[in-house]
C-alpha beads as a LAMMPS data file, in Angstrom:
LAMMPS data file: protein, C-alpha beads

170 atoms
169 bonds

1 atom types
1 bond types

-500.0 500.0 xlo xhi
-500.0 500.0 ylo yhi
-500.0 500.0 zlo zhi

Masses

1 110.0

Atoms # bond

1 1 1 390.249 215.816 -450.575
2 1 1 386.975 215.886 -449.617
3 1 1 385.886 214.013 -446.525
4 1 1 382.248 212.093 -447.049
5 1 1 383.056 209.322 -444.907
6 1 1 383.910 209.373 -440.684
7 1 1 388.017 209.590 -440.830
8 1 1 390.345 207.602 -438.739
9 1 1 394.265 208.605 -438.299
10 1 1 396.984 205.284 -438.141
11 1 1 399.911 206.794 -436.880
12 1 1 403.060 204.457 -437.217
13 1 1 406.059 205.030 -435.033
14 1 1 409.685 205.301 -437.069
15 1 1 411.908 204.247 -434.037
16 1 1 412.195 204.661 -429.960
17 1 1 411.798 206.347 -427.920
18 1 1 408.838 208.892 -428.552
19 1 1 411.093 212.029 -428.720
20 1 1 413.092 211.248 -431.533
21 1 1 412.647 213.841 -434.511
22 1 1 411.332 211.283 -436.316
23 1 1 408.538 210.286 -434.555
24 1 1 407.835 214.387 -433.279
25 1 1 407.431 214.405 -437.335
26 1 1 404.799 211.870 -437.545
27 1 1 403.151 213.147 -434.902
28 1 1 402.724 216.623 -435.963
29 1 1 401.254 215.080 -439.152
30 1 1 398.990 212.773 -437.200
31 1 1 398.144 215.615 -435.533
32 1 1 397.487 218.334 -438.554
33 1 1 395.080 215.435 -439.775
34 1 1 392.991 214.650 -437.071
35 1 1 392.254 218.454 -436.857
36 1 1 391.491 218.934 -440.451
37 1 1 388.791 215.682 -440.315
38 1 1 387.749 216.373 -436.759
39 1 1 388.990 212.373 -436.585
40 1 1 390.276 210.089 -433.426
41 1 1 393.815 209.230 -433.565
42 1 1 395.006 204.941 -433.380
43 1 1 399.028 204.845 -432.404
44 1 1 401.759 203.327 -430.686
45 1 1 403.248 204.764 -427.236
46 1 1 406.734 205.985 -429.028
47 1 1 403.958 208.948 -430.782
48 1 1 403.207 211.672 -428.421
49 1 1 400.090 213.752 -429.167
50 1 1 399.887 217.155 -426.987
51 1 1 396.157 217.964 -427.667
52 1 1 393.164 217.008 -425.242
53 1 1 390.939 218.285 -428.238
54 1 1 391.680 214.718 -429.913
55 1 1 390.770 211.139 -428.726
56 1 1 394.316 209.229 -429.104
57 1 1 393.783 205.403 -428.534
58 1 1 397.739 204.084 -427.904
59 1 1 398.020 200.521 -428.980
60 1 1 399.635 198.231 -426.389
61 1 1 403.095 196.868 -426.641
62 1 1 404.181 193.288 -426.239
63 1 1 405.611 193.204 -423.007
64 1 1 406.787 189.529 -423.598
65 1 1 409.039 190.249 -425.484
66 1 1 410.099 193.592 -425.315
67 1 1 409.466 195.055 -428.729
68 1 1 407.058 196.773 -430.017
69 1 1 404.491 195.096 -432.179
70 1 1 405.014 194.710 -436.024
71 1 1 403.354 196.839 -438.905
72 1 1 401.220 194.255 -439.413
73 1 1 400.278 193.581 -436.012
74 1 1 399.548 197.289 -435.204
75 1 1 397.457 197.442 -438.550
76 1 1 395.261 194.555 -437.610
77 1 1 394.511 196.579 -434.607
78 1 1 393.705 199.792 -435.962
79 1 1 391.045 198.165 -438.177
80 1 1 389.665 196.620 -434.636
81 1 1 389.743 200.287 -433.002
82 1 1 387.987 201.458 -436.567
83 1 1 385.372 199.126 -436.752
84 1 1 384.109 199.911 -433.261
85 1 1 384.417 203.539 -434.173
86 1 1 382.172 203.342 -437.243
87 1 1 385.482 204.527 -439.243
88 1 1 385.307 203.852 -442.797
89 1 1 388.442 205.884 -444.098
90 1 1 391.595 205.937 -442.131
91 1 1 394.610 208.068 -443.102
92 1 1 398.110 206.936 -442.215
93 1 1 400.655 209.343 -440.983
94 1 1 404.110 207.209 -441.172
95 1 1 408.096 207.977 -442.085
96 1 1 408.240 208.209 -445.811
97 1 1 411.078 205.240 -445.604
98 1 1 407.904 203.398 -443.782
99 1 1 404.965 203.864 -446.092
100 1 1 404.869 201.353 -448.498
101 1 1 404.510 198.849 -446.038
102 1 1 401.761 200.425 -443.582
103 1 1 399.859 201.190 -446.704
104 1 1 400.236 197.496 -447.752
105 1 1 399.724 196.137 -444.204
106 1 1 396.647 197.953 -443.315
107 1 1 395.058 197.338 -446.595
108 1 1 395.606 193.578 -445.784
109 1 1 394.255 193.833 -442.687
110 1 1 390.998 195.853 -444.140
111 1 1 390.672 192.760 -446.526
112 1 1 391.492 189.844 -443.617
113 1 1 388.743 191.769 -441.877
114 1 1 386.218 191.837 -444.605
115 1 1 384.799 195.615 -443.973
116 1 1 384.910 198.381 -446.531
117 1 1 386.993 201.052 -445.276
118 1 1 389.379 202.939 -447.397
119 1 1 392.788 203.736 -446.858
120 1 1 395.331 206.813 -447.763
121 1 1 398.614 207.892 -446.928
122 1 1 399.113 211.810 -445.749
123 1 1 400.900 212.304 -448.800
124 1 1 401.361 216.130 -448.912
125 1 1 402.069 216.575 -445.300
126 1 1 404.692 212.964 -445.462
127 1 1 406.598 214.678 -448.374
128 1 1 407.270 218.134 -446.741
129 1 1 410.029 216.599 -444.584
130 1 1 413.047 215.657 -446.274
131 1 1 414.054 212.261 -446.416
132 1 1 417.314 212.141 -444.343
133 1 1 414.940 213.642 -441.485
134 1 1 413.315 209.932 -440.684
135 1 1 416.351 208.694 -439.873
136 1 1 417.504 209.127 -436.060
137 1 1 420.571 208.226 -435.048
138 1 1 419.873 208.672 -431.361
139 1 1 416.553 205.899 -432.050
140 1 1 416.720 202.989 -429.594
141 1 1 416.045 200.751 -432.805
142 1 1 419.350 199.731 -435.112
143 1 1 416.932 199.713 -438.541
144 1 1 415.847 203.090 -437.972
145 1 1 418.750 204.991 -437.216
146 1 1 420.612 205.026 -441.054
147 1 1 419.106 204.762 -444.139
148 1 1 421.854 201.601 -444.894
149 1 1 420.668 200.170 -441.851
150 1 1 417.112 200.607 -443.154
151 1 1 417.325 199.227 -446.380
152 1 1 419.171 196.223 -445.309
153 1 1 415.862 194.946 -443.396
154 1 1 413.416 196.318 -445.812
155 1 1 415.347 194.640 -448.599
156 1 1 414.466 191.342 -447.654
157 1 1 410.770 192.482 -446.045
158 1 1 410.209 193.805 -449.938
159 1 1 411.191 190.742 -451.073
160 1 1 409.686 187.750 -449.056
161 1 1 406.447 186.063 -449.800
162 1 1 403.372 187.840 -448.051
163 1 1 402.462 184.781 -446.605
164 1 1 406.481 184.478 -444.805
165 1 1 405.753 187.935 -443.871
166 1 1 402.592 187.331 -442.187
167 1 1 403.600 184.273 -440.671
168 1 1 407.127 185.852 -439.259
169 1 1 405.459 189.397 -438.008
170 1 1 402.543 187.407 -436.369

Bonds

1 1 1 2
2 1 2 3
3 1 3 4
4 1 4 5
5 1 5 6
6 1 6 7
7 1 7 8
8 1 8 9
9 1 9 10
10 1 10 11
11 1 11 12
12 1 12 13
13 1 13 14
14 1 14 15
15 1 15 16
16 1 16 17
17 1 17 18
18 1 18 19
19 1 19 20
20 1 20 21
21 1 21 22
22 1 22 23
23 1 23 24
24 1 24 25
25 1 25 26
26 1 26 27
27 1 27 28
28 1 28 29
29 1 29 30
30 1 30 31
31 1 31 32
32 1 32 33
33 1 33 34
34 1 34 35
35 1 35 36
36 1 36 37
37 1 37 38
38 1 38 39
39 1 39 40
40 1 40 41
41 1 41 42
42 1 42 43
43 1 43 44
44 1 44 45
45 1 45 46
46 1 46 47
47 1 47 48
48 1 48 49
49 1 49 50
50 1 50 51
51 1 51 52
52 1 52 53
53 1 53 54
54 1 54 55
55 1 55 56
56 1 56 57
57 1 57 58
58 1 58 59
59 1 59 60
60 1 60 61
61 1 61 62
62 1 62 63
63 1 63 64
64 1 64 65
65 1 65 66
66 1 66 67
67 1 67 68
68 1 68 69
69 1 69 70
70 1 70 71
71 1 71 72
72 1 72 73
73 1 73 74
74 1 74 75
75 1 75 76
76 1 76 77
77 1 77 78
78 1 78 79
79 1 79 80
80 1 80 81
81 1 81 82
82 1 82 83
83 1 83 84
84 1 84 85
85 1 85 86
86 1 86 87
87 1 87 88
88 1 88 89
89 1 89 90
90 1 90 91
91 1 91 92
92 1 92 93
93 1 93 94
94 1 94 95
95 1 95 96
96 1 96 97
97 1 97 98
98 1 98 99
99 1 99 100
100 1 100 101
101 1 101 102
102 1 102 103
103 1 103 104
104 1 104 105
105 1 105 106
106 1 106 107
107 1 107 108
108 1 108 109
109 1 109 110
110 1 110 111
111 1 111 112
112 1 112 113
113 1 113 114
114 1 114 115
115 1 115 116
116 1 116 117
117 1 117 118
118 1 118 119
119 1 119 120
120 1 120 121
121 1 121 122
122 1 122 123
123 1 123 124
124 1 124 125
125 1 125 126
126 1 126 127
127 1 127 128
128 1 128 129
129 1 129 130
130 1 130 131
131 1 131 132
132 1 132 133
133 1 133 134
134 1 134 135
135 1 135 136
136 1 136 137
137 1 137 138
138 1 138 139
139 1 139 140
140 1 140 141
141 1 141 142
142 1 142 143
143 1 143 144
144 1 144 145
145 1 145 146
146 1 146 147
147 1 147 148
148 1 148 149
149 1 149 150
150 1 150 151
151 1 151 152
152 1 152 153
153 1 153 154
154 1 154 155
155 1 155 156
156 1 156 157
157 1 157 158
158 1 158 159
159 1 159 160
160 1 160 161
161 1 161 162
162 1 162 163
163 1 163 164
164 1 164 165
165 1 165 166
166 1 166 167
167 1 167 168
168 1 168 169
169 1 169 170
């Protein structure tokens, strides 16, 4: 795909701590991107990005309470860090299992905003690892360490009103 705009990469953790295969995965692909586009790099402190070549802003954790902050919360910030970077397409690099909803979430947060910036997924790069890869069973975080334990929680996240889901992932 062509790049005509300034490029942005969201990477989304998949679990703790940083050097779980899953989130080595994401961060290769966060990585691969930011190189291709020349583009900053927007994540949490459980990616790890081993190149001085790219800015990497980490987004802070919520010490309060001692997780990290939701998909929602974490997309609200990225379209902060955009906006001050004069970003206008951002590319999420995410576990497959995790997709749907940082596409969703950061396209909310885009509109809650009100700027024009578009939004993809790292499709090709997301899809060359196979799906039982996302899942660590060494992660710090119960949801992310099966794919039953997954789809337990995402069940009812897929199902709840957007509004419930805003108000409960504040």
């Amino acid at each position: 795909m062509e790049n005509d705009g300034k490029s942005g990469i969201v990477a989304f953790a998949f679990g703790i701590p940083w050097d779980i295969d899953s989130n080595w995965q994401i961060a290769q692909i966060a990585l691969k991107k930011a190189i291709e586009f020349n583009a900053p790099i927007f994540t949490q402190d459980d990616i790890a990005i081993e190149n001085r070549a790219i800015d990497v802003t980490h987004t802070f954790n919520d010490v309060s309470t001692g997780n990290p902050p939701s998909t929602l919360q974490i997309s609200r910030r990225a379209v902060m860090w955009a906006k001050e970077y004069k970003i206008n397409k951002l590319w999420i690099a995410a576990a497959k299992p995790h997709l749907w909803r940082c596409l969703r979430d950061l396209k909310q947060a885009v509109l809650e905003a009100g700027i024009k910036m578009e939004v993809y997924a790292c499709d090709e790069r997301i899809n060359s690892y196979p799906e039982d890869s996302w899942f660590c069973i060494n992660s710090e975080q119960k949801h992310t360490r099966s794919k039953e334990e997954w789809d337990k929680r995402e069940g009812v996240l897929r199902r709840i009103p957007f509004f419930l889901y805003k108000w409960i992932t504040k």
